[in-house]
C-alpha positions as CSV (number, residue, x, y, z in Angstrom):
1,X,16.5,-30.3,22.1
2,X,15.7,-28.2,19.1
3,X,12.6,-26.0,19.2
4,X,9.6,-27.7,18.6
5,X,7.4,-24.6,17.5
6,X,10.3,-23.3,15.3
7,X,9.5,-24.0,11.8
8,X,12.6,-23.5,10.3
9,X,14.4,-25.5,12.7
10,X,12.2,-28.0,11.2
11,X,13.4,-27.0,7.9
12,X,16.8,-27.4,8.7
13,X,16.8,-31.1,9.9
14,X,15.0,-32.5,6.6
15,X,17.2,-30.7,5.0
16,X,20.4,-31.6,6.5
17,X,18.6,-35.5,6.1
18,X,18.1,-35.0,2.2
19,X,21.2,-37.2,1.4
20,X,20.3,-40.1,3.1
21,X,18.0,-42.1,0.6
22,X,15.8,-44.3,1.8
23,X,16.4,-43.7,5.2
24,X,15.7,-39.5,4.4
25,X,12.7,-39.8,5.8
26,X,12.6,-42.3,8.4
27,X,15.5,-44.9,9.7
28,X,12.6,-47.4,9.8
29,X,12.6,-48.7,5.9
30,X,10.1,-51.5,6.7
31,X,7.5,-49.1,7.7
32,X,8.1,-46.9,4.6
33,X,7.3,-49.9,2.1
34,X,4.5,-50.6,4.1
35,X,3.2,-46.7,3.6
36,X,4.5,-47.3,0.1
37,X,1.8,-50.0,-0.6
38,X,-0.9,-48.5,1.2
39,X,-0.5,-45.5,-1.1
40,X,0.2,-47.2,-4.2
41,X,-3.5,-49.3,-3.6
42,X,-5.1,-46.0,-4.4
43,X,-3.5,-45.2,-7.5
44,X,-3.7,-46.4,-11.0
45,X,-2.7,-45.1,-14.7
46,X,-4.1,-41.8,-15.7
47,X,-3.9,-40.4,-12.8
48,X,-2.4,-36.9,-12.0
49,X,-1.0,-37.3,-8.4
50,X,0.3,-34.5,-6.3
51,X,2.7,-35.4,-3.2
52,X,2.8,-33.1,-0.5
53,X,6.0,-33.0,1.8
54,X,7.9,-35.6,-1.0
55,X,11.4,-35.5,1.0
56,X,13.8,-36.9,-1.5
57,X,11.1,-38.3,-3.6
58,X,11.2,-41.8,-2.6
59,X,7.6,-42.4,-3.0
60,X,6.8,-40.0,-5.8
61,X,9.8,-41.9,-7.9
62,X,8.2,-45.5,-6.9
63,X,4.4,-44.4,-7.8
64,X,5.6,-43.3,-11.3
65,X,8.2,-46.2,-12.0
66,X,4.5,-48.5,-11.5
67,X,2.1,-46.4,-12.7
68,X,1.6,-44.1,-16.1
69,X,0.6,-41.3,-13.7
70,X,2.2,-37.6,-13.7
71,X,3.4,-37.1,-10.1
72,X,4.1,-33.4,-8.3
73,X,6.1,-33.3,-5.5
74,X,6.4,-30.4,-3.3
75,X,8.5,-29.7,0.1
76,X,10.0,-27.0,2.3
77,X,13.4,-28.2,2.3
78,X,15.4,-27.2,-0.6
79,X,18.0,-29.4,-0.2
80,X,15.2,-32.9,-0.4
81,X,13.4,-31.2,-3.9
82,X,17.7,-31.2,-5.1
83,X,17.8,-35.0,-4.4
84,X,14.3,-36.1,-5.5
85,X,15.9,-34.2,-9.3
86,X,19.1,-36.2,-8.6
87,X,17.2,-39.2,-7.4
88,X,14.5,-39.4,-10.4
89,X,17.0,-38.8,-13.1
90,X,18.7,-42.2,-12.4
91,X,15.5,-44.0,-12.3
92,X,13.2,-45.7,-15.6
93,X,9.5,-44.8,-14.8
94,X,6.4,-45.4,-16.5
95,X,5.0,-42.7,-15.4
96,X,6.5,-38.2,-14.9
97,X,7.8,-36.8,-12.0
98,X,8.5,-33.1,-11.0
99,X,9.4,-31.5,-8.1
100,X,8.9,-27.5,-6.9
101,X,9.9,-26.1,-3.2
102,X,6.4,-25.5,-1.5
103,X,5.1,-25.0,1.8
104,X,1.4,-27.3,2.6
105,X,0.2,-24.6,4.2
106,X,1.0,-22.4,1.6
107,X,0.5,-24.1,-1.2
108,X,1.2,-22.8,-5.0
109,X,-2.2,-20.9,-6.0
110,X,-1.0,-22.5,-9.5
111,X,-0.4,-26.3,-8.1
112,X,-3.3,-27.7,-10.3
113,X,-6.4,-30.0,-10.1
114,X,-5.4,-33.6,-8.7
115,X,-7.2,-37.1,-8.5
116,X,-4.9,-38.1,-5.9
117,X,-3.0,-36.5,-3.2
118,X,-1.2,-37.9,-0.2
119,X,0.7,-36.8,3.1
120,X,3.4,-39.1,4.1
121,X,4.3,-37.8,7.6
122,X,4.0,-34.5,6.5
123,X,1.7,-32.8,8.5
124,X,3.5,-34.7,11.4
125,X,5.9,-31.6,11.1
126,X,3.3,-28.5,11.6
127,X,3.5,-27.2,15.1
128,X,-0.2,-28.6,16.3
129,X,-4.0,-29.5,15.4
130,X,-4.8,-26.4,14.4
131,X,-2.1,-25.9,11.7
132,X,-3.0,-29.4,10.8
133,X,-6.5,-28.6,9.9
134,X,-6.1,-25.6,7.8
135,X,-3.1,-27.5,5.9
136,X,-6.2,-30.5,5.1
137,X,-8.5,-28.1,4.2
138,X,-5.8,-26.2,1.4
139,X,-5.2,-29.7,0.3
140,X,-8.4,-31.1,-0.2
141,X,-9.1,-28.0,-2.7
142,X,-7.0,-29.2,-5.0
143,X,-8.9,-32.3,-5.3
144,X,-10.8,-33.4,-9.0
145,X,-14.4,-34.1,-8.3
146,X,-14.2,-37.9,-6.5
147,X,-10.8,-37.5,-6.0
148,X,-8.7,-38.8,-2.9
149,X,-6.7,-37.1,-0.5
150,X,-4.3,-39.9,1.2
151,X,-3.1,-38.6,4.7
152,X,-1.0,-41.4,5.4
153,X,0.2,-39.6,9.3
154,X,1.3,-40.7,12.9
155,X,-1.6,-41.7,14.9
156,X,-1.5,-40.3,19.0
157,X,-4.2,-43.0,19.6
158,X,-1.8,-45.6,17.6
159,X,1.3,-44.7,20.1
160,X,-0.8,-44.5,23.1
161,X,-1.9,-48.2,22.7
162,X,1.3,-49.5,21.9
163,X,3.1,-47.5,24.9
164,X,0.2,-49.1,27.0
165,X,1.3,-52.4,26.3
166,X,5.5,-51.4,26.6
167,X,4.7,-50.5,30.1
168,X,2.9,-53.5,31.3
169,X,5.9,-55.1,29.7
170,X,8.2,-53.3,31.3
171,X,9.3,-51.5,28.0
172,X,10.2,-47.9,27.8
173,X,7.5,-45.3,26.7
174,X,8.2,-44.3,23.0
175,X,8.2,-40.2,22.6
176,X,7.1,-38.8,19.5
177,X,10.3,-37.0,18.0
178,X,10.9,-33.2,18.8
179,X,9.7,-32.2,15.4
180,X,6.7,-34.3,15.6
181,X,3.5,-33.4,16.4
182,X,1.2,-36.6,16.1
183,X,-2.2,-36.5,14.5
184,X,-5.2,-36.7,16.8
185,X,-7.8,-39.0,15.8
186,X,-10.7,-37.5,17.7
187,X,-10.1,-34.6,16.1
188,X,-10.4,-35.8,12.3
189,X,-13.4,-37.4,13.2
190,X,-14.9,-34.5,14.2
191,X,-13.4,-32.5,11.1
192,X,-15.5,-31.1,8.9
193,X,-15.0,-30.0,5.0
194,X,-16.7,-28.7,2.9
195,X,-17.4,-30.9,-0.1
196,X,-15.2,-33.4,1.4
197,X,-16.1,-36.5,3.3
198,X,-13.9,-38.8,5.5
199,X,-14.3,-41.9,3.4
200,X,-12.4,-44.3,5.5
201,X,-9.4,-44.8,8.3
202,X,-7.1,-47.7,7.6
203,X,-5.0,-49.2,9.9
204,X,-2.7,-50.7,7.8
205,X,0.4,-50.7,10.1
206,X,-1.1,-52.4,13.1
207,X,0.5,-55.8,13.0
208,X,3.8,-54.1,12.1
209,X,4.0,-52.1,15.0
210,X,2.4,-54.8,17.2
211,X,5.5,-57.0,16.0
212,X,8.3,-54.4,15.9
213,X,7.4,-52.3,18.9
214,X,6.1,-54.8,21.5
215,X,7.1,-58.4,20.5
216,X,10.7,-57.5,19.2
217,X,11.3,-54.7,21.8
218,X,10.8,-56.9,24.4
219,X,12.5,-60.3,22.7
220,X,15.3,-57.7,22.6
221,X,15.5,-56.8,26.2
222,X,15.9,-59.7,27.8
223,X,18.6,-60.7,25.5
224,X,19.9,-57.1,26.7
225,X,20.2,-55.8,23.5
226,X,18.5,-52.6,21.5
227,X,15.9,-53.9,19.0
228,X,17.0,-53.3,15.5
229,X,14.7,-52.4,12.6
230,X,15.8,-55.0,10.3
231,X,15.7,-57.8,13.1
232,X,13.2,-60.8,11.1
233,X,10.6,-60.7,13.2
234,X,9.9,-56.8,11.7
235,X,10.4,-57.7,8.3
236,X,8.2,-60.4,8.9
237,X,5.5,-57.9,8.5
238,X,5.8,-57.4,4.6
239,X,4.8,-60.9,4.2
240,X,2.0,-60.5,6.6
241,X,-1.9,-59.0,5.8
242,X,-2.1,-56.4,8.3
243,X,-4.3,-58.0,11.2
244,X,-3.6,-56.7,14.2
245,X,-5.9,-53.7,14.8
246,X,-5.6,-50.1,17.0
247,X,-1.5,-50.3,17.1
248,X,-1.2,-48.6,14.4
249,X,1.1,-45.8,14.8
250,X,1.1,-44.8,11.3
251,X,-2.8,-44.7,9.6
252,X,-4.0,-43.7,6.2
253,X,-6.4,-41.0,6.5
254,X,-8.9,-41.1,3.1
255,X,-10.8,-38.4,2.5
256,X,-12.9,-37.9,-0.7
257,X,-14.1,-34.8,-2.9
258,X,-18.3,-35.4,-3.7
């Protein structure tokens, strides 16, 4: 196992992932459209949008081909800010996209002024809650007056309900990946920020991971077989509102500027 408190062993895995496309970011494309909507319903023309750990771009690039926004993506990984160029210059958008190397804990002092910035397991991929916290509070500075900071992140709590489950089903525990460290939600509740107010938590992926990690895991293993993140029953979940509460493993964190 790599080092889990090594930064640029970090930086080394998203970078040697930065050719993979869609699947850059996670192997699980279902649950990146779904972060992809619950993003997207906070944005609309006008807006200048700055995304914070963009990977390849895949978001960014989405948000601007639907929106006449101006989108900033920044990342650690030199070889992910390469393909999000590469990636944008094949695509028609309505919107502008641009992409710098940048660190969110150490963010440009010239990034700018945004009305919306998001996360997409980005903070995930700081060593704990404390690095987490002073990361939120560089990014919420950036924010316009009434402006929205989407931290769209891993949930322990999520996990922790949906591994309860696994086990009485006689289901393997699922572990956070090495480089992961997952955000705790006790800890954002208690958070506080100057000028910034925790508008909201939603829960968007609960049904999803209610469907893919309980109910297909275990349909799976009694037919013997490793559940597969394309199987139906998980892309079921794009058709479906999200209605299953508290197994969310992936949240969207909104905080807003006063």
């Amino acid at each position: 196992m790599e080092n889990a408190n090594d930064p640029q062993a970090r930086k080394e895995f998203w970078n040697s992932r930065a050719h993979l496309g869609l699947q850059a970011g996670s192997q699980d494309i279902t649950a990146k459209k779904l972060e992809i909507e619950a993003i997207a319903s906070h944005v609309n023309d006008g807006m200048a949008v700055l995304d914070i750990g963009c990977g390849n771009g895949i978001t960014a690039i989405e948000l601007a081909r639907r929106f006449s926004v101006t989108v900033t993506g920044i990342d650690n990984a030199e070889k992910m800010v390469s393909a999000a160029e590469e990636l944008a210059a094949k695509e028609t958008r309505k919107g502008k996209t641009s992409f710098r190397v940048g660190d969110a804990t150490r963010l440009p002092v010239d990034a700018g002024i945004f009305d919306v910035i998001y996360t997409e397991r980005t903070l995930i991929n700081l060593s704990d809650g404390q690095m987490q916290e002073k990361a939120i509070a560089n990014i919420t500075r950036l924010l316009a007056p009434g402006g929205k900071y989407l931290m769209c992140e891993n949930s322990t709590q999520g996990l922790k309900r949906i591994n309860d489950l696994r086990i009485q089903l006689g289901l393997k525990e699922i572990q956070p990946p090495w480089h992961n460290c997952y955000i705790d939600d006790e800890a954002m509740r208690k958070l506080v920020l100057p000028g910034i107010t925790l508008e909201c938590v939603e829960d968007f992926s609960g049904t999803y991971y209610f469907l893919s990690r309980i109910v297909n895991a275990y349909l799976a293993a009694r037919r013997g077989e490793e559940p597969k993140y394309d199987d139906p029953i998980n892309t079921l979940a794009l058709r479906l509102p999200s209605l299953i509460e508290g197994f969310g493993q992936t949240k969207l964190w909104v905080w807003r500027a006063s």
